[in-house]
C-alpha positions as CSV (number, residue, x, y, z in Angstrom):
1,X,57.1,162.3,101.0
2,X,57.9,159.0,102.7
3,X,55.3,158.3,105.3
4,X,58.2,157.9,108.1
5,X,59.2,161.8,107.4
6,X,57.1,164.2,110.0
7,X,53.9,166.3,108.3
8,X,55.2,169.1,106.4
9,X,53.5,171.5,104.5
10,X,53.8,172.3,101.2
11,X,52.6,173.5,97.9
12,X,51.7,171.4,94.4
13,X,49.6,170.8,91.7
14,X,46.5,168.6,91.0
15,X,44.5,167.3,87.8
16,X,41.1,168.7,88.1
17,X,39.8,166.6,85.1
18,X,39.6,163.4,86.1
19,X,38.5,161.6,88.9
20,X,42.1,162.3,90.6
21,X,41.4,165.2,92.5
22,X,43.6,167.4,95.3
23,X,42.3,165.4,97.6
24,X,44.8,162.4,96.9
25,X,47.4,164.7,98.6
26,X,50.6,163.5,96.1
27,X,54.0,164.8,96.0
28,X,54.8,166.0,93.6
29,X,52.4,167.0,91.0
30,X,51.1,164.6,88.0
31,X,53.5,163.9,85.5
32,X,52.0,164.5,82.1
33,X,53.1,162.2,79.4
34,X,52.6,163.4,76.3
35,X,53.9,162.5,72.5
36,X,56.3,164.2,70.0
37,X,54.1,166.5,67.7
38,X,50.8,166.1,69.8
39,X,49.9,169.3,71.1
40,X,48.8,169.7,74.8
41,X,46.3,172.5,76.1
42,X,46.9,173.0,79.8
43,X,44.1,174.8,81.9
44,X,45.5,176.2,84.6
45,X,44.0,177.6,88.1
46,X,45.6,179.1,91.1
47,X,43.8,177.9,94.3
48,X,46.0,179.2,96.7
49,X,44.4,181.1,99.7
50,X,43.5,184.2,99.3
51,X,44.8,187.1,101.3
52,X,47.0,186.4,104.4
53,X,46.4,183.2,104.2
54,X,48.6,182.8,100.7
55,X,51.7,183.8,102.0
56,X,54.3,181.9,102.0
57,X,55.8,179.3,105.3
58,X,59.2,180.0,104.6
59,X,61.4,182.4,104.9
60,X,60.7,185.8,102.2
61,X,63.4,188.4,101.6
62,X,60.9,190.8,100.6
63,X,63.7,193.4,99.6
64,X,64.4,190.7,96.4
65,X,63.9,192.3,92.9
66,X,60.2,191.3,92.3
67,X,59.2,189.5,95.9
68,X,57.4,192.5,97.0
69,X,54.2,191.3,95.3
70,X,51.9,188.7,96.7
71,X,53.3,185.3,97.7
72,X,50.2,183.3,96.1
73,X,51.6,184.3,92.8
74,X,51.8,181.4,90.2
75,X,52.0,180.3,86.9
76,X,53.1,177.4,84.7
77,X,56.5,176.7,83.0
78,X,57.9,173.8,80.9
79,X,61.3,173.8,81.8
80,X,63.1,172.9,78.1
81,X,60.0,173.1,76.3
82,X,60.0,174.2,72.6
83,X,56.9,177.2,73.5
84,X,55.5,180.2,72.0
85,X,56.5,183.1,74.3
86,X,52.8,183.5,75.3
87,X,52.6,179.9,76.7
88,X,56.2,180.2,78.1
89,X,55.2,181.4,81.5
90,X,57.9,183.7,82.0
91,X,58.5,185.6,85.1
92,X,55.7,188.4,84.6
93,X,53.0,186.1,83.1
94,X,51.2,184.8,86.2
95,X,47.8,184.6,88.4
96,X,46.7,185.5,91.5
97,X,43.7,183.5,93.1
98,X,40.4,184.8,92.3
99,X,39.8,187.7,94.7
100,X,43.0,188.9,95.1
101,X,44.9,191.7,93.6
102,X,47.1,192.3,91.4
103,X,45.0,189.7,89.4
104,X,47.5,189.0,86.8
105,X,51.2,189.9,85.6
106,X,51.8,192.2,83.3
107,X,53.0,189.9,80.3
108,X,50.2,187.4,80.5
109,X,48.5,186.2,77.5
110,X,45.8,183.6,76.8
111,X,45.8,181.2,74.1
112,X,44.3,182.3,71.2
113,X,41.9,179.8,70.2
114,X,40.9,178.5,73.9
115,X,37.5,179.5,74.6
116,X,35.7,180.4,77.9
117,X,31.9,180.8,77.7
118,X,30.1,183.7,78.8
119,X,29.8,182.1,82.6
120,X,33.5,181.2,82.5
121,X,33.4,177.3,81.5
122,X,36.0,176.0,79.0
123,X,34.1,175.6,75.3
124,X,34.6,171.8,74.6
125,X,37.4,170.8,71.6
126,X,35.7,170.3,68.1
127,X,34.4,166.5,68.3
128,X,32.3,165.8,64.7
129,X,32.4,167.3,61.4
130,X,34.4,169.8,59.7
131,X,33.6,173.8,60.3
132,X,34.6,176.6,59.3
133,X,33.6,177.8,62.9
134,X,35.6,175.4,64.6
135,X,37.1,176.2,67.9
136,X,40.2,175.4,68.0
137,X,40.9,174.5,64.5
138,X,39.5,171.3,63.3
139,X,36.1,169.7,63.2
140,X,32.8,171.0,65.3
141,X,29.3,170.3,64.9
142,X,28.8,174.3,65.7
143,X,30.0,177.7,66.4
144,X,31.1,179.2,69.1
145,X,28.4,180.0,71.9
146,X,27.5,184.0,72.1
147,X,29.4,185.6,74.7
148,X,32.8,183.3,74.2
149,X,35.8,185.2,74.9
150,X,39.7,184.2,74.9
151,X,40.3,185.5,78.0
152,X,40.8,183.3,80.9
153,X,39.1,184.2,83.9
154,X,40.2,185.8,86.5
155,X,42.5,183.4,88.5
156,X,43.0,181.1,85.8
157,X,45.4,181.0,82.6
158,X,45.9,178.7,79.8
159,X,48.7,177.5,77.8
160,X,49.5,175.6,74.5
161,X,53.1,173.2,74.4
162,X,53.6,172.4,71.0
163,X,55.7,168.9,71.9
164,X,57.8,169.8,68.4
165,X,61.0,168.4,70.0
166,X,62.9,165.2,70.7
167,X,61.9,162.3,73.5
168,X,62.9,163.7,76.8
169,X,62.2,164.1,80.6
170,X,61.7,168.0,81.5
171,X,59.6,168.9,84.1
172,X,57.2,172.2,84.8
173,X,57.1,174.5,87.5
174,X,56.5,177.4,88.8
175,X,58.0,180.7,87.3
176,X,56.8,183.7,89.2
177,X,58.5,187.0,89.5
178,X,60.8,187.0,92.3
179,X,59.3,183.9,94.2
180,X,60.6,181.1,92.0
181,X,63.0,179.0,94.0
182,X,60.9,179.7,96.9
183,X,57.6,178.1,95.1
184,X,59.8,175.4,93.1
185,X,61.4,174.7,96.9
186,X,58.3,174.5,98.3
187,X,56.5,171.7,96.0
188,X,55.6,173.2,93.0
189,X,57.1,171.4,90.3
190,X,56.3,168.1,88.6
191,X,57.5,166.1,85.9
192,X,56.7,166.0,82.3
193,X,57.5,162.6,79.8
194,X,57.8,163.2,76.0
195,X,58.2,160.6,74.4
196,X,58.7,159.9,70.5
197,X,56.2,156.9,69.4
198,X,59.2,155.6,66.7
199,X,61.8,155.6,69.6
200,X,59.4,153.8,71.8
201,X,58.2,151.3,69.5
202,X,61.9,150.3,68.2
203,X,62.3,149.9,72.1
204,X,59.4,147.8,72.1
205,X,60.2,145.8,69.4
206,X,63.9,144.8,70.7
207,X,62.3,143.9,74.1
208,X,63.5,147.0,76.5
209,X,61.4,147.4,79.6
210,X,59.7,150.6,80.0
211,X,58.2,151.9,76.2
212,X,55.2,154.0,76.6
213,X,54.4,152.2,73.5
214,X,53.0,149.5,74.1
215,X,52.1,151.0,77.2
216,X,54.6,149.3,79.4
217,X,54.4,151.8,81.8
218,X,54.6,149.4,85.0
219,X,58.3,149.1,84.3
220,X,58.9,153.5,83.3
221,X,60.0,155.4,86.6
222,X,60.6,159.0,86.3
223,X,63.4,159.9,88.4
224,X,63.3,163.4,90.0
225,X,65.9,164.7,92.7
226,X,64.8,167.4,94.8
227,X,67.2,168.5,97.5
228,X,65.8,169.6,100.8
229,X,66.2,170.1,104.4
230,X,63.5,170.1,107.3
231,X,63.7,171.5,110.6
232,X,64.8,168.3,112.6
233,X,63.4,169.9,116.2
234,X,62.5,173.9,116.9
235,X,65.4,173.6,119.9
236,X,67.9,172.9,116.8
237,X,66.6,176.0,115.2
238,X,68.1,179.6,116.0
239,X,65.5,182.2,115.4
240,X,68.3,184.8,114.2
241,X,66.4,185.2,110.6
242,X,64.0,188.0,111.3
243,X,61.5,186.8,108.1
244,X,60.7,184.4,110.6
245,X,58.9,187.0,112.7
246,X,56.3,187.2,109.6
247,X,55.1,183.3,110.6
248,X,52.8,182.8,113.3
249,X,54.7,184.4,116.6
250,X,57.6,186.4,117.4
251,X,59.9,185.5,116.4
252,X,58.7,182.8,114.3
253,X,58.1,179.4,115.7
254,X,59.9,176.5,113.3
255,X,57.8,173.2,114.2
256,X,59.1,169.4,113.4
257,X,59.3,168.5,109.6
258,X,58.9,171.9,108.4
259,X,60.7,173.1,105.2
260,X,64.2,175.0,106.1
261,X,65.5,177.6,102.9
262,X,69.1,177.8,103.2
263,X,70.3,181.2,102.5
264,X,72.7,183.8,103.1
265,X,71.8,187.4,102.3
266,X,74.4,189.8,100.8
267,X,73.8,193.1,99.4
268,X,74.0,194.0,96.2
269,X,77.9,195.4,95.1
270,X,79.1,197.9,92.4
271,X,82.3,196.1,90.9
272,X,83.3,199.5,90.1
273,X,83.4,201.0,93.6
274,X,86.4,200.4,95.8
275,X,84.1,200.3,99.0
276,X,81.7,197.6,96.9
């Protein structure tokens, strides 16, 4: 957000791997950059609030096919990836925080050969020699710790994009049942670069700014267009929305530079009734 805008709150994601850490308080999430035909393994954990505390601050039309469940729902999706259905992160594969319930949707599924040890840590990728007992497949100096399981812990997921697909800008986000444009609207979406290292280094090579390869990544901006609108001053704001009573008073008090969902609520109509 430009640092003119007023404070508004939002939702995102955050590398926990590196020395980059929530704490940086970017918008939007890291943009992974990752090459044609190399693999990535995503980690993925929901740290939400629990409880109360994970609902949403906009507006929630609970009565929404599949918004009845908790609003600290999430989950990962790359939008125009080539995925296995199990990484896709589809609409009933998602996570609660740790602590709450339902824990998980009903379609989730972990990646097969992405290994948790007995206290919950990720088992390192296979580093040295070749093994038989390798974990994932490829080279480790050993096999796999006793108590490893497949299964992410609770709160957590993990997901495999196979990168088998041309150069492009897509971007994840998001993909929970029922609550998707609410949690894409309210930050939590990023971008994600593939890139194809022939392309790049043909670019290279005829002098275009902006190859990943040679790492020229002073002159590559990613472009993402998000369209929203803020509440410009609570006087401006007409509390005739009764899913604003769920938000702190009643009815529900909009403050300076928070996020505004545009939406008009109709009910649902049978095409083949005169009286809809």
């Amino acid at each position: 957000m430009h640092a003119s805008l007023p404070p508004t709150k939002l939702r995102g994601y955050c590398q926990l791997a590196t020395a980059v850490t929530c704490t940086g308080q970017s918008y939007l999430g890291p943009v992974i950059v990752a090459a044609k035909d190399r693999p990535v393994r995503v980690l993925f954990k929901n740290l939400l609030p629990t409880g109360a505390g994970g609902n949403l601050f906009i507006p929630v039309d609970s009565t929404y096919m599949g918004a009845d469940g908790p609003d600290n729902r999430a989950t990962l999706h790359l939008h125009g990836g080539a995925t296995p259905w199990i990484s896709d992160g589809t609409p009933h594969q998602w996570t609660t925080p740790i602590g709450d319930v339902p824990m998980k949707g009903t379609s989730t599924q972990s990646v097969p050969d992405m290994y948790f040890d007995a206290s919950g840590n990720i088992v390192p990728y296979c580093t040295a020699s070749l093994n038989t007992n390798c974990y994932p497949n490829g080279t480790s100096t050993g096999t796999l710790p006793n108590g490893a399981t497949n299964n992410a812990p609770a709160g957590e997921m993990t997901f495999y994009w196979t990168n088998q697909q041309g150069g492009r800008l897509m971007f994840y986000h998001d993909h929970a049942y029922g609550i998707t444009r609410l949690n894409v609207y309210v930050g939590e979406a990023a971008g994600y670069l593939l890139y194809d290292p022939a392309e790049e280094t043909a670019l290279a090579n005829a002098g275009a700014p902006g190859s990943v390869v040679p790492n020229d990544l002073a002159h590559l901006i990613p472009l993402v267009i998000q369209d929203k609108t803020f509440v410009p001053s609570p006087a401006q704001i007409g509390m005739t929305d009764p899913t604003w009573a769920a938000f702190g008073t009643t009815p529900g008090t909009a403050n300076t530079g928070d996020l505004w969902f545009p939406h008009v609520y109709m009910p649902n109509q049978n095409p083949n009734d005169p009286l809809g």
